[in-house]
Backbone as JSON, one array per atom type, in Angstrom:
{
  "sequence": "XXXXXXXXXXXXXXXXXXXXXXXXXXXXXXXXXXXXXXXXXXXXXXXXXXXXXXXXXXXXXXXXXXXXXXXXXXXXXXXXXXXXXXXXXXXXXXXXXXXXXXXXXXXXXXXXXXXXXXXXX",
  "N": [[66.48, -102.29, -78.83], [67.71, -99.5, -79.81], [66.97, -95.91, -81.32], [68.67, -93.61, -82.66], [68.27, -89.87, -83.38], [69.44, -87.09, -85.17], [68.81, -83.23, -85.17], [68.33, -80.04, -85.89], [70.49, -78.82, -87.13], [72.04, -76.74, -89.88], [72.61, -73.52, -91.72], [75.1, -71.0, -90.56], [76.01, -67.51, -90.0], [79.44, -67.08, -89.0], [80.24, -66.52, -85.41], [77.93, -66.93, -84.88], [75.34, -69.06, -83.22], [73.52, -72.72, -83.3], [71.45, -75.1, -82.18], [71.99, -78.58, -81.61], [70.12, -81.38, -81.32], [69.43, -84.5, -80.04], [67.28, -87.04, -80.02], [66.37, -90.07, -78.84], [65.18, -93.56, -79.58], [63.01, -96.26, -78.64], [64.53, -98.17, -76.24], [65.85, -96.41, -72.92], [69.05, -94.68, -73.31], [72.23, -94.92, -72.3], [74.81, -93.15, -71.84], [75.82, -90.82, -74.08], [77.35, -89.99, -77.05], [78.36, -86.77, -79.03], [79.74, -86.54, -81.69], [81.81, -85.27, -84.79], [82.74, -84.78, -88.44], [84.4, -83.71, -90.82], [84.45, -82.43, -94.11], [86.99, -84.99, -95.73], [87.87, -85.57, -93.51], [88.88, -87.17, -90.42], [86.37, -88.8, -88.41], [85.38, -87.04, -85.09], [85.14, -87.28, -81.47], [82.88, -84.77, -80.15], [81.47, -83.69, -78.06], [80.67, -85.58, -74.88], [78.47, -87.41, -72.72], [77.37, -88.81, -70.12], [73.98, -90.39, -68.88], [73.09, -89.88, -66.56], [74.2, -87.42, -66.51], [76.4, -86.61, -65.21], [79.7, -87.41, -65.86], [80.6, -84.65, -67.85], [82.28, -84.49, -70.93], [84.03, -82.42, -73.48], [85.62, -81.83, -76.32], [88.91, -80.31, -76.82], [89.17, -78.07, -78.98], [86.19, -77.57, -78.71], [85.94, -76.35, -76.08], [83.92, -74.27, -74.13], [82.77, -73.13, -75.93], [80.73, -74.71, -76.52], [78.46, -76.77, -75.46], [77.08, -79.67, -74.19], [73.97, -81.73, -73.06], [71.6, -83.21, -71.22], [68.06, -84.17, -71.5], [66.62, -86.2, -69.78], [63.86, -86.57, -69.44], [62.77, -85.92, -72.04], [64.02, -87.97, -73.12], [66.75, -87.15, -74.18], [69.56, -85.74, -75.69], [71.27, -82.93, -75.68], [73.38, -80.63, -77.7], [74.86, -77.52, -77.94], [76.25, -75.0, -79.57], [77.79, -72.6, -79.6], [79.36, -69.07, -80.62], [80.02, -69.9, -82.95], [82.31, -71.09, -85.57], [84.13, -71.2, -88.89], [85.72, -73.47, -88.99], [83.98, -75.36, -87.89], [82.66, -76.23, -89.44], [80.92, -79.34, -90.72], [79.39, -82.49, -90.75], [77.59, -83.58, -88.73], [76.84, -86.01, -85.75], [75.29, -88.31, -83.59], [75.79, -90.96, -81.12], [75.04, -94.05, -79.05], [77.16, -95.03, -76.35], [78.99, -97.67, -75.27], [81.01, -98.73, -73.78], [84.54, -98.4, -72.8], [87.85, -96.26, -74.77], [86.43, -93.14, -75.08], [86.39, -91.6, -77.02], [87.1, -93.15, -79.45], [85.17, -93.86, -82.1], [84.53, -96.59, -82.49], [83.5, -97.66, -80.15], [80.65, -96.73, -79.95], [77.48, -97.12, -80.64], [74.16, -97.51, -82.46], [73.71, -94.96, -84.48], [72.85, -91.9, -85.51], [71.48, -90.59, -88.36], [72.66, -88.11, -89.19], [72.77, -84.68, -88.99], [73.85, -82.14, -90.98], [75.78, -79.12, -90.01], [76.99, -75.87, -91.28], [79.05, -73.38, -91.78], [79.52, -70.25, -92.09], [82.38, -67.79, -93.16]],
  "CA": [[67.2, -101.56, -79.87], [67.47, -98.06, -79.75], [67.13, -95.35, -82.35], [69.03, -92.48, -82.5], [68.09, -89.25, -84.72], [69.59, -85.28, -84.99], [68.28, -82.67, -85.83], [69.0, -78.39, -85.76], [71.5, -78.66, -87.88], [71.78, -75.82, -90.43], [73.68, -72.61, -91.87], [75.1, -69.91, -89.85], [77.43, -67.0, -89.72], [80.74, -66.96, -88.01], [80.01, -65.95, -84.34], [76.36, -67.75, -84.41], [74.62, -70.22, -82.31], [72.91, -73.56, -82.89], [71.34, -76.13, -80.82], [71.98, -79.51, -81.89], [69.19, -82.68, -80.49], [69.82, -86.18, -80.66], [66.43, -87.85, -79.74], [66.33, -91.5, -78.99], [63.34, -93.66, -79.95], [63.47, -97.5, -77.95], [64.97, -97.99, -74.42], [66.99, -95.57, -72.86], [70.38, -94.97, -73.51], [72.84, -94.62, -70.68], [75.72, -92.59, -72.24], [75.85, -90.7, -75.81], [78.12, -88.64, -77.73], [78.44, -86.54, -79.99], [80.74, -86.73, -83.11], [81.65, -84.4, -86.09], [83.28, -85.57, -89.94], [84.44, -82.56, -91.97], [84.82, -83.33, -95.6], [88.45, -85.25, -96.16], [89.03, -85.74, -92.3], [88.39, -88.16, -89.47], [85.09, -88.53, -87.77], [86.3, -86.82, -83.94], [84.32, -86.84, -80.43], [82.87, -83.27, -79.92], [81.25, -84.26, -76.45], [80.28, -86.97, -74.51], [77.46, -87.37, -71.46], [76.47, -90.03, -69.22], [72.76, -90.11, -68.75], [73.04, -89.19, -65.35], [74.41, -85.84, -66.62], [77.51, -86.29, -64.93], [80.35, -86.44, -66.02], [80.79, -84.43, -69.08], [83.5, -84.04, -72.21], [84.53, -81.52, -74.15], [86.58, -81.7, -76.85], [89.61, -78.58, -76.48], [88.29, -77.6, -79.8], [84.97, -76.59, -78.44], [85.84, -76.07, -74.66], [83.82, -73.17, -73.64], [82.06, -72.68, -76.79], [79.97, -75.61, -77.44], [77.93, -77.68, -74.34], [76.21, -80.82, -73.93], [73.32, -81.32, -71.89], [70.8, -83.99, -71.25], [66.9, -83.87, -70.94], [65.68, -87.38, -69.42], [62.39, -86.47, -69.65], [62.55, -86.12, -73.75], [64.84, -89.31, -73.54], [67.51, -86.16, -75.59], [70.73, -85.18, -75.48], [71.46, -81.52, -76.83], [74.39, -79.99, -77.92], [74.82, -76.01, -77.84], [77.08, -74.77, -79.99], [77.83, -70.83, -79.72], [80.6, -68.26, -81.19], [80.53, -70.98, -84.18], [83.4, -71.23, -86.87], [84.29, -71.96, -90.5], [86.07, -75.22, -88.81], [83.17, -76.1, -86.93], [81.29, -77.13, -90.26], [80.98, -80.81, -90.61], [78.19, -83.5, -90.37], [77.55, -84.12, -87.14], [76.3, -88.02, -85.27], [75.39, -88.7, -82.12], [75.6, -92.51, -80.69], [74.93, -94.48, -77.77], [78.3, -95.24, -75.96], [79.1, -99.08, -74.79], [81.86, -98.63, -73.04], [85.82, -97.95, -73.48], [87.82, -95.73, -74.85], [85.23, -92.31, -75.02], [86.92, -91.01, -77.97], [86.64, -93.85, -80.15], [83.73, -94.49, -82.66], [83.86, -98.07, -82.32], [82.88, -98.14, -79.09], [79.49, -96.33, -79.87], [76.07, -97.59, -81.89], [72.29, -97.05, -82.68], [74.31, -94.05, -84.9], [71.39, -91.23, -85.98], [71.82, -90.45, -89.85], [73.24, -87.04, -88.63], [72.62, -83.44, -89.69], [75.05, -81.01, -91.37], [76.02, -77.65, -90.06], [77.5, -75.29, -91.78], [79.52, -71.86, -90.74], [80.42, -69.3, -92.82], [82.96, -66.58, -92.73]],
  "C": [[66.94, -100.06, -79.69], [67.83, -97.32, -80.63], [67.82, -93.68, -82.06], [68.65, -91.18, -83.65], [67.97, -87.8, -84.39], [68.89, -84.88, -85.59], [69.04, -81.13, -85.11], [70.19, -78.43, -86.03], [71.07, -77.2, -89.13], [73.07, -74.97, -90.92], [73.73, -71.41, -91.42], [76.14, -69.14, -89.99], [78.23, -66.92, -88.59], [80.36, -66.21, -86.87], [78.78, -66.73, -83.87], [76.21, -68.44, -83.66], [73.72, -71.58, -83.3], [72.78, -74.43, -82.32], [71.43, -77.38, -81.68], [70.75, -80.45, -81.14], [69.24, -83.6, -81.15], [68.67, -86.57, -79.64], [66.54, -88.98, -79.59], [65.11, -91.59, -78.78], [63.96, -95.18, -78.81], [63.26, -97.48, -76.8], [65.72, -97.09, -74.4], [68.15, -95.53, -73.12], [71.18, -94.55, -72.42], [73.64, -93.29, -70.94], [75.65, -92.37, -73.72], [77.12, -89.57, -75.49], [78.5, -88.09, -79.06], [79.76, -86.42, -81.16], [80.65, -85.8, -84.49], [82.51, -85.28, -87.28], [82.93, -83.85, -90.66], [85.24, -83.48, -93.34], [86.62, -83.63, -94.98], [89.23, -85.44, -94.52], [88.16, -87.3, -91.18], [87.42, -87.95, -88.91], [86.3, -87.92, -86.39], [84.83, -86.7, -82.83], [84.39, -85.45, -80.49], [83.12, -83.48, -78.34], [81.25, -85.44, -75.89], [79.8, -86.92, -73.39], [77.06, -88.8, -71.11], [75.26, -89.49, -69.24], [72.59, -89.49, -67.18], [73.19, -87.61, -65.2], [75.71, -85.25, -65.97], [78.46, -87.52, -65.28], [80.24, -85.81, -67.33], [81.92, -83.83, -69.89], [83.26, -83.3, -73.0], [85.64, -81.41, -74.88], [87.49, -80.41, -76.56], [89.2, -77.81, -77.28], [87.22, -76.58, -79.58], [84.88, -75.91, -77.05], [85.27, -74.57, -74.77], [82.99, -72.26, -74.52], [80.54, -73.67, -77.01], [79.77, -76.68, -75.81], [77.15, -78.77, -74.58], [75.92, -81.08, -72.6], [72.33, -83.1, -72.17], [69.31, -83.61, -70.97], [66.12, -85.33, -70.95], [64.14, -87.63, -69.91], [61.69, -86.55, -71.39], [63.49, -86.87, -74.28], [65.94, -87.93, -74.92], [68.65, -86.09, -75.02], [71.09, -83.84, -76.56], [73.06, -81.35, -76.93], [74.25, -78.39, -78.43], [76.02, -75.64, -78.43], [76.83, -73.21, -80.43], [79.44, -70.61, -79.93], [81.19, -70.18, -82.16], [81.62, -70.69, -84.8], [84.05, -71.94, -88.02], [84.89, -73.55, -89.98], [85.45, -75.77, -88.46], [82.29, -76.97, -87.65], [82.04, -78.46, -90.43], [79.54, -81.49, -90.52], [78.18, -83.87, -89.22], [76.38, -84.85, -86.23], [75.92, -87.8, -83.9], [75.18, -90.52, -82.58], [75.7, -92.6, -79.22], [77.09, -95.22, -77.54], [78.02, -96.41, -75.25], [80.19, -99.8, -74.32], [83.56, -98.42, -73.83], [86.03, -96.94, -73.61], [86.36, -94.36, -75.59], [85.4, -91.96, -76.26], [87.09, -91.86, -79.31], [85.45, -94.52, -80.7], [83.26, -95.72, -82.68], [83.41, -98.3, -81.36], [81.14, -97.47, -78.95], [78.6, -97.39, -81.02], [75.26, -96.99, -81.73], [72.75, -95.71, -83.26], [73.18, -93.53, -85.75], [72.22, -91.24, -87.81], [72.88, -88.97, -89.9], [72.92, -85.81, -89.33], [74.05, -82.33, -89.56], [74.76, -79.19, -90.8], [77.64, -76.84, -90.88], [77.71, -73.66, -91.42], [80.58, -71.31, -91.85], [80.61, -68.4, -93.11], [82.57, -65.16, -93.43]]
}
């Protein structure tokens, strides 16, 4: 069983930086990704990483603003999210991925409790 659980979540102004980390506790996980939920809308993939570290997704959303990374060694997966924005707030998940479509939440589990960021103008 494997546990998933974010953290560096927080509140920042428009332009800011934070780092997201999704720790797993258990066995390894092969593939995670991350996921946002702004009030009144659909959960949506941000990213998404194989454990290998290759390949990696990017929602268009964040292309170029916002990275995911892996660190084997602290069994983690980060997410980097720079030049933030008021749309960017949301609660935001990571889960282990178990194949299929990438972009669909049903195909993930072991879902952390998630931490809220917040960005504002």
């Amino acid at each position: 069983q494997v546990q998933l659980v974010e953290s560096g979540g927080g509140l920042v102004q428009a332009g800011g930086s934070l780092r997201l980390s999704c720790t797993a506790s258990g066995r390894a996980v092969r593939s995670v990704g991350w996921f946002r939920q702004a009030p009144g809308k659909e959960r949506e993939l941000v990213a998404h990483i194989h454990w290998s570290g290759s390949p990696a997704y990017h929602a268009n959303s964040v292309m170029g603003r916002f990275a995911i990374s892996k660190d084997n060694a602290e069994n983690s997966v980060s997410l980097q999210m720079n030049s933030l924005k008021p749309e960017d707030t949301a609660g935001y998940s990571c889960a282990s991925y178990s194949g299929g479509d990438v972009n669909d939440d049903i195909n993930y589990w072991g879902w952390g409790k998630g931490t809220l960021v917040a960005v504002s103008s």
